[in-house]
PLY file of the C-alpha trace (Angstrom):
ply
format ascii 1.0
element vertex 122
property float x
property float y
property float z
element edge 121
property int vertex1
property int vertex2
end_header
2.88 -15.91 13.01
-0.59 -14.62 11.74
-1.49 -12.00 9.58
-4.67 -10.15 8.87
-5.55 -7.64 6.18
-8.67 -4.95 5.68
-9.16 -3.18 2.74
-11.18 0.22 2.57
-11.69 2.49 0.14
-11.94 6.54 -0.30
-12.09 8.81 -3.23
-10.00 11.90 -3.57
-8.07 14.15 -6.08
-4.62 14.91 -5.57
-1.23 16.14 -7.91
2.21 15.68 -7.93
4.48 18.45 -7.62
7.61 18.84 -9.72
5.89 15.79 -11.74
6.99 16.63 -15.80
3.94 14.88 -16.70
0.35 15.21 -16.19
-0.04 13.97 -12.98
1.21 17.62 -11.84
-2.59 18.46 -13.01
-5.05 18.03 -10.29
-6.78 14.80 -11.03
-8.37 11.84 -8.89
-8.54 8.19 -7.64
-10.61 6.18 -6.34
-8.33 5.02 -3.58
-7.47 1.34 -2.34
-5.86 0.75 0.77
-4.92 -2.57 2.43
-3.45 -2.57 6.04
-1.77 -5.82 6.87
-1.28 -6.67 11.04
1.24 -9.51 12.12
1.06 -11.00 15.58
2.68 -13.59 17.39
-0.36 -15.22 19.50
-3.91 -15.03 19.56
-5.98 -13.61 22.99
-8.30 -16.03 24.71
-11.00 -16.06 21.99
-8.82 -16.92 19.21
-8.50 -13.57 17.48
-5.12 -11.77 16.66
-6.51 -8.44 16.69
-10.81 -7.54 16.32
-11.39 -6.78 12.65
-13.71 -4.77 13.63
-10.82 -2.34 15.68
-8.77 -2.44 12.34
-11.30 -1.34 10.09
-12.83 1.57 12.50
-8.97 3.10 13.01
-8.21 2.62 9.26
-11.53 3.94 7.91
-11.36 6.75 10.46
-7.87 8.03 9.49
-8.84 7.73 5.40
-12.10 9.84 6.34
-10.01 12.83 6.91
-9.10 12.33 2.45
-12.20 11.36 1.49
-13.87 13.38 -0.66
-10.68 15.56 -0.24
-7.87 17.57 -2.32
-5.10 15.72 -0.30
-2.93 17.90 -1.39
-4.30 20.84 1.01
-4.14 17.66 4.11
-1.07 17.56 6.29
1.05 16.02 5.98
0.76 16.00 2.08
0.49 20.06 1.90
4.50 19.62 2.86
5.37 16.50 0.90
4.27 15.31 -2.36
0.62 13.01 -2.40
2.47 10.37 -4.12
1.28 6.33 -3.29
4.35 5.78 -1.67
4.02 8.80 0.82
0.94 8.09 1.47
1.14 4.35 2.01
4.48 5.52 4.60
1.89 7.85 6.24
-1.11 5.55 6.94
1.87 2.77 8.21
3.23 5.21 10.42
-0.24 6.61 11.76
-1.55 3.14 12.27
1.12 1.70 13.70
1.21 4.37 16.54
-2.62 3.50 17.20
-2.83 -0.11 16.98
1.20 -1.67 17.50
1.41 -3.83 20.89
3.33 -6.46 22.38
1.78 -9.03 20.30
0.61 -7.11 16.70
1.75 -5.16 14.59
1.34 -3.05 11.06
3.34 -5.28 8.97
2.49 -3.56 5.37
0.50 -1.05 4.03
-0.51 -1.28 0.28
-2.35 1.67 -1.35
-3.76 1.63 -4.74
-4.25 4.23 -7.30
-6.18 2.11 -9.39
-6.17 -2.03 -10.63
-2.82 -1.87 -12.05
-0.78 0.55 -9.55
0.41 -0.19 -6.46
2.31 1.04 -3.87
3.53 -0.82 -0.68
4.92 0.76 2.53
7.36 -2.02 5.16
9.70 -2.27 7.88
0 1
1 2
2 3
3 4
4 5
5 6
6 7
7 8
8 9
9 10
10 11
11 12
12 13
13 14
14 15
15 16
16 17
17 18
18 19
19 20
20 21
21 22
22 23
23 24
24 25
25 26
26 27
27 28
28 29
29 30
30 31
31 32
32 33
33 34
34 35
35 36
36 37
37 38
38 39
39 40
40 41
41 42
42 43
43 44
44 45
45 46
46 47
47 48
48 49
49 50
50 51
51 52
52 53
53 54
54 55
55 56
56 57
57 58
58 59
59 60
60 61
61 62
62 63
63 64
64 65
65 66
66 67
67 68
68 69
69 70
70 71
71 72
72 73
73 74
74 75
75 76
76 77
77 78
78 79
79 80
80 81
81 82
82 83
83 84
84 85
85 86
86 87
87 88
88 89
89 90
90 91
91 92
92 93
93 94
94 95
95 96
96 97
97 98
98 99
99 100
100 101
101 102
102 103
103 104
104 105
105 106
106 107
107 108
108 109
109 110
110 111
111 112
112 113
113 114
114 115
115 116
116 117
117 118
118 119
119 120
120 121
């Protein structure tokens, strides 16, 4: 099995709703996000999947935050911005793009800052 990763990066404010502490207040981050692929094989040139693909479709999709109040983005104006939703969202939205016979989205980690982290897996 092989595994790549890409990170890329976007800043945005967002709050929690129904949070009891300040993260209900609208605040920001500057964003993290690491998409891990898994395939099986490699094509004829040695390559699981172009890094190049990877980082275009998962800089493209965080585009649509940057810069953003996610909040006021589907589909976080129906469920709460949280790490977790939004590292569930980026898997799922990836994964419909890029998943083949050979590779897939394996993991999708999305930071808050240093010390947070929140992981999305099937």
């Amino acid at each position: 099995m092989y595994e790549i990763k890409v990170i890329s990066t976007f800043s945005a404010a967002h709050s929690l709703r129904n949070y009891p502490g300040n993260c209900k207040n609208i605040h920001g981050h500057n964003w993290k996000i690491e998409v891990v692929m898994q395939s099986r094989n490699l094509d004829d040139i040695g390559m699981s999947m172009d890094f190049r693909r990877l980082k275009q479709e998962t800089q493209g999709l965080l585009d649509t935050l940057d810069h953003t109040y996610i909040n006021e983005n589907p589909p976080f104006n129906s469920i709460n911005p949280t790490a977790e939703n939004m590292a569930r969202w980026v898997y799922e939205t990836l994964s419909k793009k890029l998943n083949d016979q050979n590779a897939r989205v394996s993991r999708v980690n999305v930071w808050e800052n240093e010390n947070s982290l929140a992981s999305y897996f099937e």
